[in-house]
Backbone as CSV, one residue per row, in Angstrom:
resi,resn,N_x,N_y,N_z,CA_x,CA_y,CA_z,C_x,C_y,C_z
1,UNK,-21.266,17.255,29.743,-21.155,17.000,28.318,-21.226,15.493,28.022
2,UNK,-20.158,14.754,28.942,-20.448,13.356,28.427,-21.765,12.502,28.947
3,UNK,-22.620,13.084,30.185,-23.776,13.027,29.890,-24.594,12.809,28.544
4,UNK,-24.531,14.143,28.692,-25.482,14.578,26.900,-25.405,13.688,25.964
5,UNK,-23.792,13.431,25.655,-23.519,12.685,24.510,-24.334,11.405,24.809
6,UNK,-23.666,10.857,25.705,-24.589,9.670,26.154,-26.048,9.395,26.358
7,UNK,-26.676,10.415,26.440,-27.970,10.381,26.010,-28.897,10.361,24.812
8,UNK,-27.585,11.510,23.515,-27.901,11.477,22.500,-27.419,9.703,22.239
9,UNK,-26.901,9.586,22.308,-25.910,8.170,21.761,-27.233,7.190,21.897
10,UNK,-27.970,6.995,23.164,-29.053,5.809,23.647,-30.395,6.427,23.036
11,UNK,-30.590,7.845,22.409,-31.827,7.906,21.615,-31.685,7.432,20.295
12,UNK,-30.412,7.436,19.974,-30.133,6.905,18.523,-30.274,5.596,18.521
13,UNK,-30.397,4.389,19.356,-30.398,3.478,19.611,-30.527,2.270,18.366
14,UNK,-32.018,2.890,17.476,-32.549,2.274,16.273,-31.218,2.526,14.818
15,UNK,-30.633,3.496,14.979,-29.858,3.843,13.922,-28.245,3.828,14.306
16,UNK,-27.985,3.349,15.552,-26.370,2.909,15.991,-25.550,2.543,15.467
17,UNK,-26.025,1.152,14.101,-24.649,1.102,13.763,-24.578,1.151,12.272
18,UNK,-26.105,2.257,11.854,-25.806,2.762,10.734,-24.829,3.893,10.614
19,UNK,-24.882,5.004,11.789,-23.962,5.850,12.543,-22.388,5.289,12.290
20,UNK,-22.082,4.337,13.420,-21.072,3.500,13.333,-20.540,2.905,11.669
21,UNK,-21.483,2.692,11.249,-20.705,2.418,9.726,-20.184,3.413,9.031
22,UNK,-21.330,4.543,9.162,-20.993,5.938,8.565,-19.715,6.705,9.075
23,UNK,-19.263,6.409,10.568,-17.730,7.119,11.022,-16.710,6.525,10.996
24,UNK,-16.534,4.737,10.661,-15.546,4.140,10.708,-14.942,3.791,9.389
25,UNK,-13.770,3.147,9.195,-13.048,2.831,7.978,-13.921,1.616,7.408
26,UNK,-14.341,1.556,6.100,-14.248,0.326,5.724,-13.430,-0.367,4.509
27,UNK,-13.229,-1.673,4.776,-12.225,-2.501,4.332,-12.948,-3.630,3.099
28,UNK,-11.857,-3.990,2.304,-11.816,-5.033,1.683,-10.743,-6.136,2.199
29,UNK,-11.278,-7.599,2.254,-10.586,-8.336,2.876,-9.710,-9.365,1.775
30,UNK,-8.423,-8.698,2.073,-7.780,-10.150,0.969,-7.734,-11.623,1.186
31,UNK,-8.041,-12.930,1.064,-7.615,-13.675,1.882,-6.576,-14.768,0.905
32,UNK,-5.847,-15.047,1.838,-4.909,-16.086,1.690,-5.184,-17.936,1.765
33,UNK,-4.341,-18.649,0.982,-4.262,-20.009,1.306,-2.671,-20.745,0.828
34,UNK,-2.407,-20.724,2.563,-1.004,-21.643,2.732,-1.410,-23.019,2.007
35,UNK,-1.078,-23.448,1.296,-1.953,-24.851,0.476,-0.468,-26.046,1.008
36,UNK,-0.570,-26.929,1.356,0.501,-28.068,1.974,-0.398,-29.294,0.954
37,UNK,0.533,-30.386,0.418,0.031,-31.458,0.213,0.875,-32.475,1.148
38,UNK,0.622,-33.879,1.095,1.044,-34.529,2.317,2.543,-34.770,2.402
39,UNK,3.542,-33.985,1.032,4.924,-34.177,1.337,5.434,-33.003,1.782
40,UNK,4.839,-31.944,1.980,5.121,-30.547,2.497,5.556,-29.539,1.930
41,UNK,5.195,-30.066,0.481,5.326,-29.157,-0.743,4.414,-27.916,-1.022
42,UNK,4.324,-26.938,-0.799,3.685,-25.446,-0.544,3.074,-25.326,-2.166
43,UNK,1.472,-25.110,-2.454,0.961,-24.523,-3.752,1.608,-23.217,-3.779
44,UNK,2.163,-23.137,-5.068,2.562,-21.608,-5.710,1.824,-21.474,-6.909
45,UNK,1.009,-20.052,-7.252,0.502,-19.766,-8.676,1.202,-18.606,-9.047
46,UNK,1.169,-18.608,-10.195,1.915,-17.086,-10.484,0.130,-16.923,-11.504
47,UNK,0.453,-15.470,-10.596,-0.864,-14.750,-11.398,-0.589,-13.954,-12.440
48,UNK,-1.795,-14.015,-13.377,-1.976,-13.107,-14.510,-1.812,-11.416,-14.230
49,UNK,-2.619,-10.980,-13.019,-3.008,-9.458,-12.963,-1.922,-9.040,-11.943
50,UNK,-0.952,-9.640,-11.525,0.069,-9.288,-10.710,1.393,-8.338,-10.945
51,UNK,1.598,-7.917,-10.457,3.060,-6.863,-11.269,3.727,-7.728,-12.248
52,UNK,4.548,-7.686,-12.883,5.855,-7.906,-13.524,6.793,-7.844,-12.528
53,UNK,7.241,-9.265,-12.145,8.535,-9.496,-11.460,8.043,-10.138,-9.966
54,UNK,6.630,-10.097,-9.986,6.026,-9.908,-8.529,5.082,-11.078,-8.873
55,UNK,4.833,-11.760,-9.713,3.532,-12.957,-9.956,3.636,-14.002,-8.781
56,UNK,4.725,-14.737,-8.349,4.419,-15.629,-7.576,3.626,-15.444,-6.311
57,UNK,3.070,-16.238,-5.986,2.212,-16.131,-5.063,1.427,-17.148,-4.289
58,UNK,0.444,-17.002,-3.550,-0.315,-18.182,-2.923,-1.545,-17.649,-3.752
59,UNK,-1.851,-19.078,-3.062,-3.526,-18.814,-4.056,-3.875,-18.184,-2.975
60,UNK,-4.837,-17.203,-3.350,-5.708,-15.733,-2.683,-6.885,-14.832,-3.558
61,UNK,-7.885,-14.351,-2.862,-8.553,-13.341,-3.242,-9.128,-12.862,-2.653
62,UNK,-10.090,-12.044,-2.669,-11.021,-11.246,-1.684,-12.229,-11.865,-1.162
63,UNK,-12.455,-11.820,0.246,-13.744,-12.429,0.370,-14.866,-11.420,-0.121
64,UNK,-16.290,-12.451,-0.093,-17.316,-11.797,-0.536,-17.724,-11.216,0.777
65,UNK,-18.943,-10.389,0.886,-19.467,-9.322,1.808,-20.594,-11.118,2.957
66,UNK,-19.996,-10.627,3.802,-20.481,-11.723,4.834,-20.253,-13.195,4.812
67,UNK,-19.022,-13.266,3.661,-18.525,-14.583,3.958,-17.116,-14.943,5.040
68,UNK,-17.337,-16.045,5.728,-16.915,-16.566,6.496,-15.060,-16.656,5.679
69,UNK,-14.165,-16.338,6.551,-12.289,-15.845,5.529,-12.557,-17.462,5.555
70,UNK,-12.375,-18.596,6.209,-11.974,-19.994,5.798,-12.790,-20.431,4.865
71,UNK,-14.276,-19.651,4.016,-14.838,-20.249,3.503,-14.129,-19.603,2.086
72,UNK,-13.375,-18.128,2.281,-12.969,-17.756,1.005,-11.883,-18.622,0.501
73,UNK,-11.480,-18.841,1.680,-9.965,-20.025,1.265,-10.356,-21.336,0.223
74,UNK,-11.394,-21.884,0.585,-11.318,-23.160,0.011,-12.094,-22.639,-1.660
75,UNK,-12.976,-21.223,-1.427,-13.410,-21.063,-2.825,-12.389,-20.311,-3.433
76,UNK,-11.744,-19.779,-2.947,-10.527,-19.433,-3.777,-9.951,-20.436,-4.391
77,UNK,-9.108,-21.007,-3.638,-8.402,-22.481,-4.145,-9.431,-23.117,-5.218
78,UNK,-10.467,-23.348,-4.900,-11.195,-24.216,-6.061,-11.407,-23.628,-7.113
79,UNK,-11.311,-22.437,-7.378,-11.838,-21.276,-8.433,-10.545,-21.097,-9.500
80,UNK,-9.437,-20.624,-8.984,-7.734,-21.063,-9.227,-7.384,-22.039,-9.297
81,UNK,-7.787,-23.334,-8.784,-6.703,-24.538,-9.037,-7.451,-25.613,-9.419
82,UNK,-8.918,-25.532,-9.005,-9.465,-27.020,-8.768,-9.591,-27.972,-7.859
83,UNK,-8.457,-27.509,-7.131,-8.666,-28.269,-5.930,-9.399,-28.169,-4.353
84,UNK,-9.185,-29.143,-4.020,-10.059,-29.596,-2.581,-9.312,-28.972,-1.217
85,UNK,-9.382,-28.079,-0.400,-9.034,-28.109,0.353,-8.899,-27.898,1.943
86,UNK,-8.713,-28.432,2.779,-9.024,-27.723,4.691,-8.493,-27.174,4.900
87,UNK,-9.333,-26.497,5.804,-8.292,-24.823,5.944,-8.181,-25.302,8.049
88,UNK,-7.195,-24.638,8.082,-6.319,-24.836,9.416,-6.375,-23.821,10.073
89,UNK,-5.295,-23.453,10.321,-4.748,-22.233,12.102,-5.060,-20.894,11.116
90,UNK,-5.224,-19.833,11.584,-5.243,-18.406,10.858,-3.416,-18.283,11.113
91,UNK,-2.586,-17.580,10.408,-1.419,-17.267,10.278,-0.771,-15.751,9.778
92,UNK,-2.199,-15.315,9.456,-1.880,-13.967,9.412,-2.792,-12.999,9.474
93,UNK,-2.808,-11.856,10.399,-3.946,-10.816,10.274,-3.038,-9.710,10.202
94,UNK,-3.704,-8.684,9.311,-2.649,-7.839,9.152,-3.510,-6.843,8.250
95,UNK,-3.570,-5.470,8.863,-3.734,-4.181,8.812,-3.462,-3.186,8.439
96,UNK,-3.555,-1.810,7.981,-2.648,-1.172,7.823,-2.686,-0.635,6.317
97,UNK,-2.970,-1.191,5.050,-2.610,-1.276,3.792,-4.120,-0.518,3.326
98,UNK,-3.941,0.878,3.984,-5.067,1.806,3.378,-6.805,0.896,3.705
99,UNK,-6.957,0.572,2.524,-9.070,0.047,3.297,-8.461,-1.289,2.816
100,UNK,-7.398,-1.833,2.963,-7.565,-3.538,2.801,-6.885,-4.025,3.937
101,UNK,-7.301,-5.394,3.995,-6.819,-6.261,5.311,-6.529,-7.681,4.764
102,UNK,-5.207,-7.789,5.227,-4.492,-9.422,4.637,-4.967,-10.219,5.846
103,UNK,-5.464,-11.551,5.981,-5.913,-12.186,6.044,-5.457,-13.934,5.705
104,UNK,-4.085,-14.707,6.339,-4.089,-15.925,5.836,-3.994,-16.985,6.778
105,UNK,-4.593,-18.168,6.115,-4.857,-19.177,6.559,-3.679,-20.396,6.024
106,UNK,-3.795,-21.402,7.223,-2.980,-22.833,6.474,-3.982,-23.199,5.654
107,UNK,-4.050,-24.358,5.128,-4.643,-25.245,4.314,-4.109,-26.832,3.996
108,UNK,-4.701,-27.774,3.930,-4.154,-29.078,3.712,-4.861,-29.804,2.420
109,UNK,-4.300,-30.140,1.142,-4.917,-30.370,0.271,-5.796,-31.785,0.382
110,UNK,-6.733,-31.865,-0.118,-7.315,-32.610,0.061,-7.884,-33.678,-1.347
111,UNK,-7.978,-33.373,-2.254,-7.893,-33.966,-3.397,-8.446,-32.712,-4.838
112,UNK,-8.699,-33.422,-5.805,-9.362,-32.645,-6.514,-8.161,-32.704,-7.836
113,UNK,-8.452,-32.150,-9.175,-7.125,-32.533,-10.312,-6.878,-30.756,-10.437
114,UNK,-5.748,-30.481,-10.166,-5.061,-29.401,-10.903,-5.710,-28.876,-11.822
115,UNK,-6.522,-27.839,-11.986,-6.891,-27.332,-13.231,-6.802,-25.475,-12.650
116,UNK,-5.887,-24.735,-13.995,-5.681,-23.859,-13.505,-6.746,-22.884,-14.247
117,UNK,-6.859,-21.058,-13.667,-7.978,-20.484,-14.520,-7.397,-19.928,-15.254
118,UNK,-7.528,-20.287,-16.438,-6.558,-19.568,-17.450,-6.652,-17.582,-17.092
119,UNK,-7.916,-17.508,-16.666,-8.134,-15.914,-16.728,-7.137,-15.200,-15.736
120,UNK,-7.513,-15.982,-14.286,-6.686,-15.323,-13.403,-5.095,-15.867,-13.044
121,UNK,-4.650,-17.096,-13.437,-3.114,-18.077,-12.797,-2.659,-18.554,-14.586
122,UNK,-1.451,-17.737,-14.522,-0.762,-18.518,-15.604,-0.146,-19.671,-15.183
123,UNK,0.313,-20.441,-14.080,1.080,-21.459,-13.917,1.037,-22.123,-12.444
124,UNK,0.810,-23.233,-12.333,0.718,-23.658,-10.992,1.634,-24.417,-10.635
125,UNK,2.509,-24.456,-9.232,3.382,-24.816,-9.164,3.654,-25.801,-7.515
126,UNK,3.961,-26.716,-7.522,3.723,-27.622,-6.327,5.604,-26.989,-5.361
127,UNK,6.219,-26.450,-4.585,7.527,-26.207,-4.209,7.698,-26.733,-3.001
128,UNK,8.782,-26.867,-2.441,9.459,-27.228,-1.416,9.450,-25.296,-1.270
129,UNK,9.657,-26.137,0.385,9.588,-24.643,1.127,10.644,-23.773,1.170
130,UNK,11.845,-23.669,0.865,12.942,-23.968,0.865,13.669,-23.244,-0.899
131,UNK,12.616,-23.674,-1.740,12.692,-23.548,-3.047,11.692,-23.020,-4.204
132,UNK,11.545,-21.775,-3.523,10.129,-20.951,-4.782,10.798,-20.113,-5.430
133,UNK,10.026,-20.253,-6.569,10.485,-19.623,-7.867,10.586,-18.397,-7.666
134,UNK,11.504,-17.904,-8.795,11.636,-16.190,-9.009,10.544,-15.494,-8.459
135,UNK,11.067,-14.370,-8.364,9.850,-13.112,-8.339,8.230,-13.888,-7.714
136,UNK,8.621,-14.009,-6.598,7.339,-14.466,-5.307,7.633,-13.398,-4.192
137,UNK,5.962,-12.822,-4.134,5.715,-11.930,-3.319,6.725,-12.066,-1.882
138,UNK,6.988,-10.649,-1.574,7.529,-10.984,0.098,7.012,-11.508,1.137
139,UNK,5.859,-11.250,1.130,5.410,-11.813,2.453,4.941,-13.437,2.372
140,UNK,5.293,-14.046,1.328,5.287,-15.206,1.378,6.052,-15.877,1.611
141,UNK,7.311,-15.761,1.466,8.138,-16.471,2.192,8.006,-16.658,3.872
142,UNK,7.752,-15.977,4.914,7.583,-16.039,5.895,6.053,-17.127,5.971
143,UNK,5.202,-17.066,5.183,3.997,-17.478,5.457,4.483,-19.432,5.287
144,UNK,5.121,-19.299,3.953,5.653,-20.900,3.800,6.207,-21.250,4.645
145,UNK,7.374,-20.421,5.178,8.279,-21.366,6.531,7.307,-21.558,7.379
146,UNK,6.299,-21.219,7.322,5.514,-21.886,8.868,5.341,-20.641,10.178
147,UNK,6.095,-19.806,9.349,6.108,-18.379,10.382,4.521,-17.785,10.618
148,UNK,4.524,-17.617,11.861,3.226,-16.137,11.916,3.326,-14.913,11.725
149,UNK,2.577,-14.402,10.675,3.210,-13.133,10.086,1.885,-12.222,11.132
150,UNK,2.902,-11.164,11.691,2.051,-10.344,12.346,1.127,-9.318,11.463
């Protein structure tokens, strides 16, 4: 039998990982940005489309289809804040959450003026790590201390 299969498997050869796309899960990727400026003050936005009670947050969104996660980081950030920024160590991969996948990165600001999108961030907020506002997502706190979130 596992012959066979294996034979069918190497005639399919031309259509493998249309097959493969067709039997596996697919995902949307959220991505994250730990944002640091040079006093070690953590970017916080509180978003518009976010629960009630739940807005704080890092700047984040979804990557596009074949973009590179550190390249979503810095267009995220620029799209939300305006600003400039390098993206660092990965700090979180993480699975599990039905067809999406969290995804975060450090970041080190790099310049650029604060300008927020009115559509998606009601408020942008520069914090000590130590000191974020109300109602900020859970898994951010671990991401600010510097923790690796599994």
């Amino acid at each position: 039998m596992r012959r066979l299969l294996a034979r069918i498997w190497r005639i399919l050869r031309p259509v493998q990982s249309r097959v493969m796309w067709l039997l596996n899960a697919k995902f949307v990727v959220g991505v994250t940005g730990v944002v640091r400026d040079d006093e070690g003050r953590v970017l916080m936005l509180r978003h518009r489309m976010w629960p009630p009670g739940r807005q704080w947050g890092l700047p984040s969104g979804f990557a596009r289809k074949g973009e590179d996660f550190r390249a979503t980081v810095v267009r995220e950030v620029k799209e939300e804040t305006g600003l400039d920024v390098e993206v660092g160590r990965l700090v979180m991969l993480n699975s599990g959450l039905r067809t999406r996948l969290e995804v975060a990165y450090e970041a080190r600001l790099l310049g650029g003026e604060l300008r927020i999108d009115p559509f998606e961030i009601l408020e942008a907020r520069w914090c000590d790590p130590d000191d974020l506002p109300e109602g900020v997502q859970p898994v951010c706190r671990p991401l600010v201390r510097g923790e690796t979130v599994p």
